[in-house]
C-alpha positions as CSV (number, residue, x, y, z in Angstrom):
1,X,-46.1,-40.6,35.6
2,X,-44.3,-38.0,33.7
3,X,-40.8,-39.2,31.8
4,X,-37.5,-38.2,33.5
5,X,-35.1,-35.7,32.1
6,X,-32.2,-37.5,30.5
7,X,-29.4,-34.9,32.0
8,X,-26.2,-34.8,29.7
9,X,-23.0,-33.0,30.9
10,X,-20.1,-32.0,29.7
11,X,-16.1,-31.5,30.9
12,X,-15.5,-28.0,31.6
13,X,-13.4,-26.7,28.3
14,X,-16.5,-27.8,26.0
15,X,-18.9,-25.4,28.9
16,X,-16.6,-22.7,27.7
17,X,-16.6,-23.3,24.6
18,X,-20.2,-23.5,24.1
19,X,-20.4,-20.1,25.5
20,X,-18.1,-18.6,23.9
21,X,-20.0,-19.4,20.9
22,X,-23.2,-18.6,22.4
23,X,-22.0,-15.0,22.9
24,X,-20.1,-14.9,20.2
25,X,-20.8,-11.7,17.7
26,X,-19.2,-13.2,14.2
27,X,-20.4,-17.0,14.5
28,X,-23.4,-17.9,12.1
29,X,-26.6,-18.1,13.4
30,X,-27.4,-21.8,13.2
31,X,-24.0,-22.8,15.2
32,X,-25.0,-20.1,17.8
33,X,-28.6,-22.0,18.2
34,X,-26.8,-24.9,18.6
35,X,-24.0,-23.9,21.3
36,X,-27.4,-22.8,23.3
37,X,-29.2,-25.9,22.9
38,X,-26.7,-27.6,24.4
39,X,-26.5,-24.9,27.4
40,X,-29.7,-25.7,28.2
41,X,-29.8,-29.1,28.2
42,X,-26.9,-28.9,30.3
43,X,-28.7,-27.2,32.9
44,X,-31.0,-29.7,32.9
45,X,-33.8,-28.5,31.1
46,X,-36.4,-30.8,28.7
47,X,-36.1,-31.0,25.6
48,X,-39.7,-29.1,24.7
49,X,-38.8,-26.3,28.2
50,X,-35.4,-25.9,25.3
51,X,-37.5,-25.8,22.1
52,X,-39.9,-23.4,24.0
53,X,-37.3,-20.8,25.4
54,X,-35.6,-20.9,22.2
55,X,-38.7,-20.8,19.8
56,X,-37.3,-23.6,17.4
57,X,-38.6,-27.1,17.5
58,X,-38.6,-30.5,19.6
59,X,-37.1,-32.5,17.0
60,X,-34.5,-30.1,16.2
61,X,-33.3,-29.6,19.8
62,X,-33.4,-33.9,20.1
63,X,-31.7,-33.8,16.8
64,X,-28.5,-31.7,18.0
65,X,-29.0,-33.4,22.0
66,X,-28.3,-36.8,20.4
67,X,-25.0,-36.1,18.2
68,X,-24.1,-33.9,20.7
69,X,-23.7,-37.1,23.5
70,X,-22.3,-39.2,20.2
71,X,-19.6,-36.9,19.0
72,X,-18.9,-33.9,21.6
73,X,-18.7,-30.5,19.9
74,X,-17.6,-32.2,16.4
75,X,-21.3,-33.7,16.5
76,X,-22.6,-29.9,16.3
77,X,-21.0,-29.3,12.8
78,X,-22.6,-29.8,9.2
79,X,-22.0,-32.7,7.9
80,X,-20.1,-32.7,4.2
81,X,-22.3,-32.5,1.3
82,X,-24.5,-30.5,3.1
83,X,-25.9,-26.9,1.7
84,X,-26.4,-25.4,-1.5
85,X,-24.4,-27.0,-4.2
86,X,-22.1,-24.9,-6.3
87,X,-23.7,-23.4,-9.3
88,X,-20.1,-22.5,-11.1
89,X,-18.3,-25.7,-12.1
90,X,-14.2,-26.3,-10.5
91,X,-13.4,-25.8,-14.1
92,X,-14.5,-23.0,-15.0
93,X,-13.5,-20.8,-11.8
94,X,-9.8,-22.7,-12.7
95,X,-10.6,-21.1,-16.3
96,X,-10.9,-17.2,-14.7
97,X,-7.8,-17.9,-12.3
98,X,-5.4,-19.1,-15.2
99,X,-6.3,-17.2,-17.7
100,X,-6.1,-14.1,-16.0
101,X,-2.6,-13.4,-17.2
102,X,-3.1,-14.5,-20.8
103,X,-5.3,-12.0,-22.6
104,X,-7.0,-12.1,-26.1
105,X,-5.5,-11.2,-29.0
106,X,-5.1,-7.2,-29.9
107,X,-5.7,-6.9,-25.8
108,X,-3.2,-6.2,-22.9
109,X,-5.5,-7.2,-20.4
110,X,-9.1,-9.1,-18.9
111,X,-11.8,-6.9,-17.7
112,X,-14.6,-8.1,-15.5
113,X,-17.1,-7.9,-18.1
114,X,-15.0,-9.6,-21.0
115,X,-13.8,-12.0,-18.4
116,X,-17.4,-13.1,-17.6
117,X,-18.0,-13.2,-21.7
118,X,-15.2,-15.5,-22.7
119,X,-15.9,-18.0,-19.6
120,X,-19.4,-18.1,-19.7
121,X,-20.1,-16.9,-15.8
122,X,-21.7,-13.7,-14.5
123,X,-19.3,-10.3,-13.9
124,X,-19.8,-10.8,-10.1
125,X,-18.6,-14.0,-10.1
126,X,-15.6,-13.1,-12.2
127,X,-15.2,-10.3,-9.5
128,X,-15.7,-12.8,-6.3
129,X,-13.3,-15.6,-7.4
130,X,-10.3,-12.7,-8.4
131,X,-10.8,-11.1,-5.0
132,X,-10.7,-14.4,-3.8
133,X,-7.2,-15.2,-5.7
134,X,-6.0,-11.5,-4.9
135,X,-5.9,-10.8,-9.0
136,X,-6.0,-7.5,-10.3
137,X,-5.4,-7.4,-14.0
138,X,-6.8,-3.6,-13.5
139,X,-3.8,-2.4,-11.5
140,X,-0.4,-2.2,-13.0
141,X,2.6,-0.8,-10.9
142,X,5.6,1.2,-12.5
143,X,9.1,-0.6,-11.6
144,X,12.3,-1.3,-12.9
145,X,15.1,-3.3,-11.4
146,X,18.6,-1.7,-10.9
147,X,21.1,-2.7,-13.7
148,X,24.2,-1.5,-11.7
149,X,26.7,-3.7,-11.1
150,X,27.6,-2.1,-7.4
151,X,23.8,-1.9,-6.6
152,X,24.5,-3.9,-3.0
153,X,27.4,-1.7,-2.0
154,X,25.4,1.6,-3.1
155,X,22.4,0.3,-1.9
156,X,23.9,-0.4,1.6
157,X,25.7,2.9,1.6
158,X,22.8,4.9,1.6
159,X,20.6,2.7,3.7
160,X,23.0,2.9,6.2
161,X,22.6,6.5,6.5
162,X,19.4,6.6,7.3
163,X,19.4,3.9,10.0
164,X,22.9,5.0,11.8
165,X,23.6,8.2,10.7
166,X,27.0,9.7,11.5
167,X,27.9,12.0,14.3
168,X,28.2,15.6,13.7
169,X,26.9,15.3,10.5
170,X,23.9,16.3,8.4
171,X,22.4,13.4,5.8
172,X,20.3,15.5,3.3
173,X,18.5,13.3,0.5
174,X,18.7,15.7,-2.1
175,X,17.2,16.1,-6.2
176,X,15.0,18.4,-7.9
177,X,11.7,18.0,-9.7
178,X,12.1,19.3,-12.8
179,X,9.6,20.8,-15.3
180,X,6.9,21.5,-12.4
181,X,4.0,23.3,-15.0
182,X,2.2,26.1,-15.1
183,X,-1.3,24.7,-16.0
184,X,-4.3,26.7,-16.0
185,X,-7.7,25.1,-16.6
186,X,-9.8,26.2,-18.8
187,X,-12.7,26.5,-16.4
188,X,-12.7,26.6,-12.9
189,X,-13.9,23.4,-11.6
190,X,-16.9,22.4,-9.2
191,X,-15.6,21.8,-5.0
192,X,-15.8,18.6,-3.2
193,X,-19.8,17.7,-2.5
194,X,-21.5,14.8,-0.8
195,X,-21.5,12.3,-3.7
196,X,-19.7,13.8,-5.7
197,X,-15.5,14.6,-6.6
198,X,-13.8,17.7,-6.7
199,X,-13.8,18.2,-10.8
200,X,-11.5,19.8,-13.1
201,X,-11.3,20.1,-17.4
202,X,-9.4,17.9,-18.7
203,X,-7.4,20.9,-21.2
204,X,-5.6,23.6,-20.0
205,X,-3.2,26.6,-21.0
206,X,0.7,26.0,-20.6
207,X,2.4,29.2,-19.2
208,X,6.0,27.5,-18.9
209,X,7.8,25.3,-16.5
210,X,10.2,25.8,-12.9
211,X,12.3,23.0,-11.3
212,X,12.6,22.9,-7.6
213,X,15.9,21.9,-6.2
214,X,15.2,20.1,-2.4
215,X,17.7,19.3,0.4
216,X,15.2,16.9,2.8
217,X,17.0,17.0,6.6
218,X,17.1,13.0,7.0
219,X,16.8,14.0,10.9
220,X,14.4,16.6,11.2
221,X,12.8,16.8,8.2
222,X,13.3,20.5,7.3
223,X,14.2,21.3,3.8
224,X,16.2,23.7,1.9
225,X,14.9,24.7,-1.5
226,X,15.5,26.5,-4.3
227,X,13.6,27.5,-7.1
228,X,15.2,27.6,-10.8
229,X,14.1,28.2,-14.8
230,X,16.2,24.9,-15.6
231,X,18.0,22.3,-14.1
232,X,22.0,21.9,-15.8
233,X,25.3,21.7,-13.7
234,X,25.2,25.6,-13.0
235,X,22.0,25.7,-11.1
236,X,23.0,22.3,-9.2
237,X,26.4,24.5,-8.3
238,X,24.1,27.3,-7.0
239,X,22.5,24.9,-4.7
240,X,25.2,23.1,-3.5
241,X,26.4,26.6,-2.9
242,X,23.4,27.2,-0.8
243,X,23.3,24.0,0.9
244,X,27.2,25.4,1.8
245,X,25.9,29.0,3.3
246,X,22.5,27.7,5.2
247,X,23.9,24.5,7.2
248,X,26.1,25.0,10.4
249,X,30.2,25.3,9.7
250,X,31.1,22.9,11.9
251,X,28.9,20.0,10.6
252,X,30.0,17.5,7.8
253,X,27.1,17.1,4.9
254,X,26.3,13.4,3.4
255,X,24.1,14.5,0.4
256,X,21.8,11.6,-1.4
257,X,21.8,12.0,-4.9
258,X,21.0,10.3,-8.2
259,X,22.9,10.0,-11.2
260,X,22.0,12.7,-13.0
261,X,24.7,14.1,-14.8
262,X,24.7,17.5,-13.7
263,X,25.4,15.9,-10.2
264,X,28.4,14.8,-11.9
265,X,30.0,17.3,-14.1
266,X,33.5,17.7,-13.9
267,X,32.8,21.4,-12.3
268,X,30.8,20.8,-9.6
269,X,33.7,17.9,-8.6
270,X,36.0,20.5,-8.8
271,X,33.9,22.3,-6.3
272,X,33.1,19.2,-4.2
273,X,37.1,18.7,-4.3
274,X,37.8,22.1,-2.3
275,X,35.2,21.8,0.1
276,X,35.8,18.5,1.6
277,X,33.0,18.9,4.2
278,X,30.6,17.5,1.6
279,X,30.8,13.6,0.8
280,X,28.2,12.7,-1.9
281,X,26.3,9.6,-2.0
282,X,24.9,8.0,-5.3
283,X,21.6,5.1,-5.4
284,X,21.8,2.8,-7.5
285,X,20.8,3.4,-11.1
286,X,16.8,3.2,-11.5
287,X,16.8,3.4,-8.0
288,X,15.6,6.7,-6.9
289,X,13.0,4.7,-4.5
290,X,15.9,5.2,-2.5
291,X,16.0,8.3,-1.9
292,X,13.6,9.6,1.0
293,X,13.0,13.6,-0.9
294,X,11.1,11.7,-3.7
295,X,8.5,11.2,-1.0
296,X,8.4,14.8,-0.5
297,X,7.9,15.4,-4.3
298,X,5.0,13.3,-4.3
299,X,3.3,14.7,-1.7
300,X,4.1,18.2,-3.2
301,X,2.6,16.7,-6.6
302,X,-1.0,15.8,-4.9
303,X,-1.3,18.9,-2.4
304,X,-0.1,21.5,-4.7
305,X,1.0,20.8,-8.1
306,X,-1.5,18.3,-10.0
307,X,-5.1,20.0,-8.7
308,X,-3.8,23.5,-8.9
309,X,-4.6,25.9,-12.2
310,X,-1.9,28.5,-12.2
311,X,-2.1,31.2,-14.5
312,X,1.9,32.3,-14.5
313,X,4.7,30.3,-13.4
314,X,5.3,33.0,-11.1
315,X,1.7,31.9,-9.4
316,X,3.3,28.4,-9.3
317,X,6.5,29.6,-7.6
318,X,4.1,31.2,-4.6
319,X,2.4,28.4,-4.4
320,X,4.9,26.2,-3.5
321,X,7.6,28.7,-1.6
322,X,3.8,28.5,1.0
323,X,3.9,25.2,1.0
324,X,7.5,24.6,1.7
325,X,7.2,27.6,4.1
326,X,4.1,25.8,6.0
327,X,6.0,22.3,6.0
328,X,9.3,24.0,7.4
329,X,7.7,25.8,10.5
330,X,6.3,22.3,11.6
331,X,9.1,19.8,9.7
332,X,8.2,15.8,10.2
333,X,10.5,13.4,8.7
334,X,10.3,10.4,6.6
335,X,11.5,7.9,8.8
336,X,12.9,4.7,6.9
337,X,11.5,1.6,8.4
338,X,12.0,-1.1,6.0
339,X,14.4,-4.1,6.5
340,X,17.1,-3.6,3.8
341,X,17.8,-7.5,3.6
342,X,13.8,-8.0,3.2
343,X,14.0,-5.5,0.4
344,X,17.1,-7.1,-1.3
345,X,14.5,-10.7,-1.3
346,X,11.9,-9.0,-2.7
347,X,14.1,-8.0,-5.5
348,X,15.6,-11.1,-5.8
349,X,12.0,-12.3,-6.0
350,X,11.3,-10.3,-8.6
351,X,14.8,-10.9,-11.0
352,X,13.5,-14.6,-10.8
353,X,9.7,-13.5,-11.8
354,X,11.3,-11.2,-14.9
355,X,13.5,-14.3,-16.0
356,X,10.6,-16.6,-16.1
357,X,8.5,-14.0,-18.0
358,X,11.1,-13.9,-20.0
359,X,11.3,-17.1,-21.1
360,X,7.7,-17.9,-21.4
């Protein structure tokens, strides 16, 4: 007479979790074998009916049957100690984290490679455990923290504009990127391929320098522009000027600015002073991060400026007045979307980071 079944069961939440790790797409294979196993036994099925439909063995389907009735779905786990033992000692991956930020002598930095020299592991492994520690010694980030003594009160002033700006009013973020160059390659470089960069030499020809003067609309986006051989109080006063004859009359103008001097200078105050429609509004030294028409900048840097081989400034000049003229027929603006007391921590954060570097 054959030997009955043993049936097992199970309360319903383990069911469903059994099959959600039975048709589960990012589970490892031997916990998905398992979860099914245990399906079928449910069901009522033999153990060798389970080893057959699943093409895996009778001792392994008794095997995960018998801790399964012992400890539920904790019984279906690995037990600790089990798999391949680590090959790279606790020390040693301490060794790569820590040592990171302390190079050798006569280097600034670690590299993958010199890394894997000094602790006596393999470059991949140096590579797994930084990615692991989210190190980069590789990547190195420009930034310097604000000196001014009213950086809170500027640095709400001008935040403030951008999230509540005021009625009948215009907020422009103005500055202008000076010494935009004339560079013409030497040779004309090779397109964009499949597997392979656009190129360009690395030496040029210098056929002088413009600066661009930029008024960014905070609302809409649009910019006013101008175009200039240098960049001293008088060609700020010719902007401003412009800025005067190109917005509506009956709108006040809250212009961003840096502290430049020419933005400044005792004349252009003087001007300011009889044309009380304009109230300026400073960042914070070594702040310009503040001031959304930097974005613009950089994006006229990567689409126009740095890849382009001009061989006249006046090629330059075209260049960018149909770029500016593309951007204004379709303006999008920068919307500001950080939190300015989120901001204010992270600097915080960083004050405390400089004063420990500092007295390490």
């Amino acid at each position: 007479m054959a030997r009955p079944i043993k049936r097992m069961c199970a309360e319903a939440g383990v069911v469903k979790e059994l099959q959600r790790r039975s048709r589960s797409a990012t589970i490892g294979v031997r916990d998905r074998e398992r979860a099914d196993i245990i399906l079928l036994r449910l069901e009522g099925l033999g153990v060798e009916a389970v080893a057959e439909g699943l093409k895996t063995t009778a001792k392994r389907v008794s095997l995960w049957s018998g801790r399964f009735e012992k400890s539920g779905l904790d019984g279906l786990a690995d037990k600790p100690g089990r798999g391949r033992k680590a090959s790279i000692s606790a020390a040693q991956v301490a060794r790569v984290v820590t040592e990171a930020t302390r190079p050798p002598k006569g280097r600034r930095r670690w590299s993958i490679r010199s890394m894997s020299r000094h602790a006596g592991i393999s470059a991949s492994s140096v590579q797994r455990i930084w990615s692991k520690n989210d190190l980069k010694p590789h990547r190195v980030k420009t930034f310097k923290l604000s000196n001014d003594p009213k950086f809170e009160e500027k640095f709400w002033d001008v935040i403030g504009l951008y999230l509540n700006p005021p009625a009948k009013a215009l907020v422009l973020c103005c500055d202008e990127k000076s010494q935009c160059q004339a560079l013409e390659r030497t040779q004309l470089g090779l397109p964009l391929a499949p597997k392979r960069p656009p190129t360009m030499t690395h030496d040029y020809v210098r056929h002088g320098t413009v600066t661009l003067f930029a008024a960014l609309s905070q609302l809409t986006g649009r910019l006013i522009t101008r175009t200039e051989a240098s960049h001293t109080h008088v060609e700020w006063l010719r902007f401003i000027k412009q800025i005067d004859r190109e917005t509506p009359r009956d709108l006040d103008l809250h212009l961003i600015a840096d502290n430049y001097a020419t933005h400044k200078h005792p004349k252009v105050r003087a001007w300011l002073a009889r044309h009380p429609r304009f109230t300026m509004h400073f960042t914070p030294t070594s702040s310009s991060w503040l001031n959304l028409v930097e974005r613009f900048f950089a994006d006229l840097t990567g689409d126009v400026i740095r890849a382009g081989s001009f061989t006249s400034v006046n090629e330059l000049v075209r260049d960018i007045n149909a770029y500016l003229a593309e951007r204004n027929a379709d303006p999008k603006p920068y919307v500001w979307r950080a939190e300015g007391a989120a901001i204010l921590a992270k600097i915080e954060r960083a004050r405390a980071a400089l004063g420990q570097a500092a007295a390490a």
